[in-house]
Rosetta silent file (secondary structure, phi, psi, omega in degrees, C-alpha in Angstrom):
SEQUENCE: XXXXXXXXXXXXXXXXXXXXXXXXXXXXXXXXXXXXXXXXXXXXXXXXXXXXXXXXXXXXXXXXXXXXXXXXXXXXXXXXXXXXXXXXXXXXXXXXXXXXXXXXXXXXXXXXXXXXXXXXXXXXX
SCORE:     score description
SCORE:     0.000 S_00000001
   1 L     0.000  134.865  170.146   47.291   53.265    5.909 S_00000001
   2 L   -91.127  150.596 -174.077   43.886   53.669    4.584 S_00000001
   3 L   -51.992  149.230 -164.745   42.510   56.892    2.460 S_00000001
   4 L   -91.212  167.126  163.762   41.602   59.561    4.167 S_00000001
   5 L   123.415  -41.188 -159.775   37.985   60.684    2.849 S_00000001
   6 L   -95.997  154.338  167.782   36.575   57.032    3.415 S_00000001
   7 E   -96.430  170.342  165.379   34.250   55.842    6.078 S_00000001
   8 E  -113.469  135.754  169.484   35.085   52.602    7.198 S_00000001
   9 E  -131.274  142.927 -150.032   32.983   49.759    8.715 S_00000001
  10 L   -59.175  -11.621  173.489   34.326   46.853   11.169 S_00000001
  11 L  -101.717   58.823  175.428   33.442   44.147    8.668 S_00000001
  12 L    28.440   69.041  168.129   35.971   45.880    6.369 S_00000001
  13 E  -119.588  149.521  167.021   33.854   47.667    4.022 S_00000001
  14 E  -118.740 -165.169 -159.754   34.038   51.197    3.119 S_00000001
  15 E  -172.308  106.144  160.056   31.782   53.920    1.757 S_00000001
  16 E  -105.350  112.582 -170.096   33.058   57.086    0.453 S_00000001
  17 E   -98.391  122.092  166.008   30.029   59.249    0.748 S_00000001
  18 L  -152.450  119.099 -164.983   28.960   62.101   -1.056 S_00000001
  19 L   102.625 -147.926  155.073   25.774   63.859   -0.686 S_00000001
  20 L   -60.594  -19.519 -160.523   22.992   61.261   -0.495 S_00000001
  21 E  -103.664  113.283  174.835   25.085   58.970   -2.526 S_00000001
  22 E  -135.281  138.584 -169.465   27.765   56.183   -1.449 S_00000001
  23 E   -84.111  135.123 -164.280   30.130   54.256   -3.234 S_00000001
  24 E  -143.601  138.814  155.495   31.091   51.034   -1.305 S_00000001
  25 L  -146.791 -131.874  165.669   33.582   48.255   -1.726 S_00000001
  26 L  -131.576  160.219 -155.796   35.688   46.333    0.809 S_00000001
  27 L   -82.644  146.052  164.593   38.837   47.444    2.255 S_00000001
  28 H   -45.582   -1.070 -173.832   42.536   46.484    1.315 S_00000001
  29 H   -96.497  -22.388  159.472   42.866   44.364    4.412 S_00000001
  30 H   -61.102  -45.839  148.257   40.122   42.613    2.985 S_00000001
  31 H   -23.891  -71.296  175.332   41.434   41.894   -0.255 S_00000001
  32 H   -27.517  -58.039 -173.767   44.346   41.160    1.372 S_00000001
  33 H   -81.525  -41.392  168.930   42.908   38.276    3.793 S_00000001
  34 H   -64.745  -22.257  177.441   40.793   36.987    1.091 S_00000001
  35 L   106.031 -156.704  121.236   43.510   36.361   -1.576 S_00000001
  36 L   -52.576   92.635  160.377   42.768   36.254   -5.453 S_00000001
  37 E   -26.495  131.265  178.979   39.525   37.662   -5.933 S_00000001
  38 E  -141.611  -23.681  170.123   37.574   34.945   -8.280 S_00000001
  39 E  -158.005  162.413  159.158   34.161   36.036   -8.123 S_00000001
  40 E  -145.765  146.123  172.430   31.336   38.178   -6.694 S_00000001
  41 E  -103.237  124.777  170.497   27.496   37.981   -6.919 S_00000001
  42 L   -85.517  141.623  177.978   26.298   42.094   -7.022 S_00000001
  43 L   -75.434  160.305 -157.836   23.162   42.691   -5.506 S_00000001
  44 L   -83.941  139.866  167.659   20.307   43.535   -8.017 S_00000001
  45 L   -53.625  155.977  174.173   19.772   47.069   -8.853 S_00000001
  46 L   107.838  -49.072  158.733   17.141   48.443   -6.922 S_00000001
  47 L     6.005  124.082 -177.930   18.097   46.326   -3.980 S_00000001
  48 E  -118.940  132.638  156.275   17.629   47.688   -0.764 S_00000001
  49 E  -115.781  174.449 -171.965   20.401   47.315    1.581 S_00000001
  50 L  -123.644  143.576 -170.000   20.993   47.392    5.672 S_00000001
  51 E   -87.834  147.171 -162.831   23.950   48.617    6.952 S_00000001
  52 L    67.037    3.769  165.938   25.989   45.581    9.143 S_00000001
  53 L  -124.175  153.144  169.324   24.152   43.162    6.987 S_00000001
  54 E   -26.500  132.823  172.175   25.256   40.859    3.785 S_00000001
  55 E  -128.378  -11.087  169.743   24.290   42.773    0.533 S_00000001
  56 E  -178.469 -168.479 -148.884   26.350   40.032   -1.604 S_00000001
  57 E  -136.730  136.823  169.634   29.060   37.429   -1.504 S_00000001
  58 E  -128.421  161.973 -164.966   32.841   37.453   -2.502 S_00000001
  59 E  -163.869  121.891 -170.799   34.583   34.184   -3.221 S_00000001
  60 E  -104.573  165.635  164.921   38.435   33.810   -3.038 S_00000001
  61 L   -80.164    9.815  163.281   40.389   30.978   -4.088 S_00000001
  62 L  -112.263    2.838 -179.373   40.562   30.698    0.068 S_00000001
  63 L   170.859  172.277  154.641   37.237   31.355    0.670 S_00000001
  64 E  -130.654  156.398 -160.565   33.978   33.089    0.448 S_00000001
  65 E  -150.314  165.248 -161.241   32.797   35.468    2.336 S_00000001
  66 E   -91.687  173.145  168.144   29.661   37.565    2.761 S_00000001
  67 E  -121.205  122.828 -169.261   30.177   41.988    2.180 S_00000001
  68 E   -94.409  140.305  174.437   28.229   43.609    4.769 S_00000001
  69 E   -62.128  113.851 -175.406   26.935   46.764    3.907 S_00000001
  70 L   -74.827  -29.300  175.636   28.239   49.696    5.522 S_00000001
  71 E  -141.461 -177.722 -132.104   25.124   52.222    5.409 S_00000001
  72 E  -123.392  145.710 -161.782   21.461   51.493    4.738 S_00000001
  73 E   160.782  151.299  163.031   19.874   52.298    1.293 S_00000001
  74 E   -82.295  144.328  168.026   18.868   51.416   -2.424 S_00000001
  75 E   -77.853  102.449 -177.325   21.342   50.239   -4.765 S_00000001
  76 E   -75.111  -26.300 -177.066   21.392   52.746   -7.485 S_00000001
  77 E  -162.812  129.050  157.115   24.544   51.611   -9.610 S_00000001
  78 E   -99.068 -177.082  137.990   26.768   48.515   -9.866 S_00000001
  79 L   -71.830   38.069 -175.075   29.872   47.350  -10.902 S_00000001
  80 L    -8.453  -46.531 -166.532   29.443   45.589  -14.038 S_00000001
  81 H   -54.103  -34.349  176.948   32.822   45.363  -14.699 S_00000001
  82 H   -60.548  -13.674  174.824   33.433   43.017  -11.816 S_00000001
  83 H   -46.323  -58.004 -138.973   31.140   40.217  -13.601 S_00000001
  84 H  -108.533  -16.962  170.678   33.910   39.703  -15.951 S_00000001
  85 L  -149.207   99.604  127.634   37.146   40.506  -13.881 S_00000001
  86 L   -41.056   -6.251 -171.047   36.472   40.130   -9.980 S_00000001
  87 L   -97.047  -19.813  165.987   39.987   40.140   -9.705 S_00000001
  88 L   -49.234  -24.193  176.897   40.233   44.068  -10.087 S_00000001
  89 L   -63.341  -75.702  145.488   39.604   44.510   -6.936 S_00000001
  90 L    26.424  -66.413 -165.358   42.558   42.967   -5.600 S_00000001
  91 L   -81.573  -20.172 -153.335   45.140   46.209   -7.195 S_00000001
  92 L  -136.584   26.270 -129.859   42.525   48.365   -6.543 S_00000001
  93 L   -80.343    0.045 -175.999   39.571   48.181   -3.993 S_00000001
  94 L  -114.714   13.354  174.240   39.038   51.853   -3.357 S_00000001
  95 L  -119.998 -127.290  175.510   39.226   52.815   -6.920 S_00000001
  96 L   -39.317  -40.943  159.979   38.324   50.791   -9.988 S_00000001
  97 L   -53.077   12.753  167.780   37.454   47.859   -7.499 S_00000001
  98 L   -59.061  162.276 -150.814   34.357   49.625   -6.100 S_00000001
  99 L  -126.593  -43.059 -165.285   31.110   47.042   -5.662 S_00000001
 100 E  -171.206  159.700  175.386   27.755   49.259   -5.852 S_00000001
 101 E  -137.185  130.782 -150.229   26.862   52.891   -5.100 S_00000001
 102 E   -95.148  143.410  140.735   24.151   53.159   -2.562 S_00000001
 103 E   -56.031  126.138  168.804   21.307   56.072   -2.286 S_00000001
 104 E  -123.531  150.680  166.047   21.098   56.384    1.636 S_00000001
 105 E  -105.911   -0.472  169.476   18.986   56.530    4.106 S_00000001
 106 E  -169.617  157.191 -170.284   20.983   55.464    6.615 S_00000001
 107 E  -131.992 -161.107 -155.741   24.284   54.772    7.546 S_00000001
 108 L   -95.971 -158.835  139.758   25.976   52.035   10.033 S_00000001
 109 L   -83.392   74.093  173.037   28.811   52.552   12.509 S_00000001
 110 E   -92.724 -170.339  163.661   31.501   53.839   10.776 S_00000001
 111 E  -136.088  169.683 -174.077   34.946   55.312   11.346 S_00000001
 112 E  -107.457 -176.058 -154.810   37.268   57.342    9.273 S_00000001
 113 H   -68.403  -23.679  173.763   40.387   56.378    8.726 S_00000001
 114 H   -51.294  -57.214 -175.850   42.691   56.557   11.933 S_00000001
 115 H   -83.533   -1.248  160.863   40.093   54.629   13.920 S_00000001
 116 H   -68.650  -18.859 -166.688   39.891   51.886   11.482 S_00000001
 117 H   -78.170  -16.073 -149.227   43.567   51.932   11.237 S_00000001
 118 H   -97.522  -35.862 -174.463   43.403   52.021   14.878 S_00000001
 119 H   -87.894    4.024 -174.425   40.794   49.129   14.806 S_00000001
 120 H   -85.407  -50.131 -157.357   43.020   46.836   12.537 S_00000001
 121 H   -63.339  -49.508 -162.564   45.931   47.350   14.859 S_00000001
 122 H   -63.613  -58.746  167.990   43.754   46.262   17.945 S_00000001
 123 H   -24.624  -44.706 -174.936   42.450   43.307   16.042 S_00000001
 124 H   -64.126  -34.283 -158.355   45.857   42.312   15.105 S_00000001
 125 L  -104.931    0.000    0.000   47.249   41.895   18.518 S_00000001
């Protein structure tokens, strides 16, 4: 089950939004399918991102992969921490594993949590 609270977006990103202001990282199923977390390149502050497109890169010891941006916006704050341990994410992606927190101006097609849970399921079969 995923948190209740969170938007969701189908290339398994979230956004817990509040206000003008959204915190984004990628989802546990995403962790999950990527593996041990080994790196990420963070988008620069200032950054302006579009929601359903790449805003940075994650890179597993099975892959890399790009993290599409769930809503539309400047990047106002990163995750430093993740320079130095990418791997936090992994235990943690909707807490300490958060990626960047967006100002927005727009946001994508999300869902809350049933129909992502709903959209995992469908995926799955």
């Amino acid at each position: 089950m995923n948190p209740e609270g969170i938007k969701y977006h189908k290339e398994h990103t979230w956004a817990r939004i509040e206000g003008s202001m959204a915190t984004v990282g990628i989802t546990d199923f995403a962790q999950e399918a990527l593996g041990d977390i080994v790196y990420i390149e963070l988008p620069e502050l200032g950054a302006s991102v579009t929601a359903g497109e790449s805003m940075s890169d994650i890179e597993s010891a099975k892959a890399t992969s790009p993290v599409i941006s769930p809503v539309t916006g400047t990047v106002k704050e990163v995750n430093s921490a993740l320079e130095d341990e990418p791997e936090m994410i992994n235990p943690d992606p909707y807490g300490k594993g958060w990626i960047v927190v967006v100002e927005i101006t727009g946001q994508g097609d999300l869902l809350d949590a049933a129909a992502y849970d709903a959209f995992l399921k469908e995926e799955s079969q």
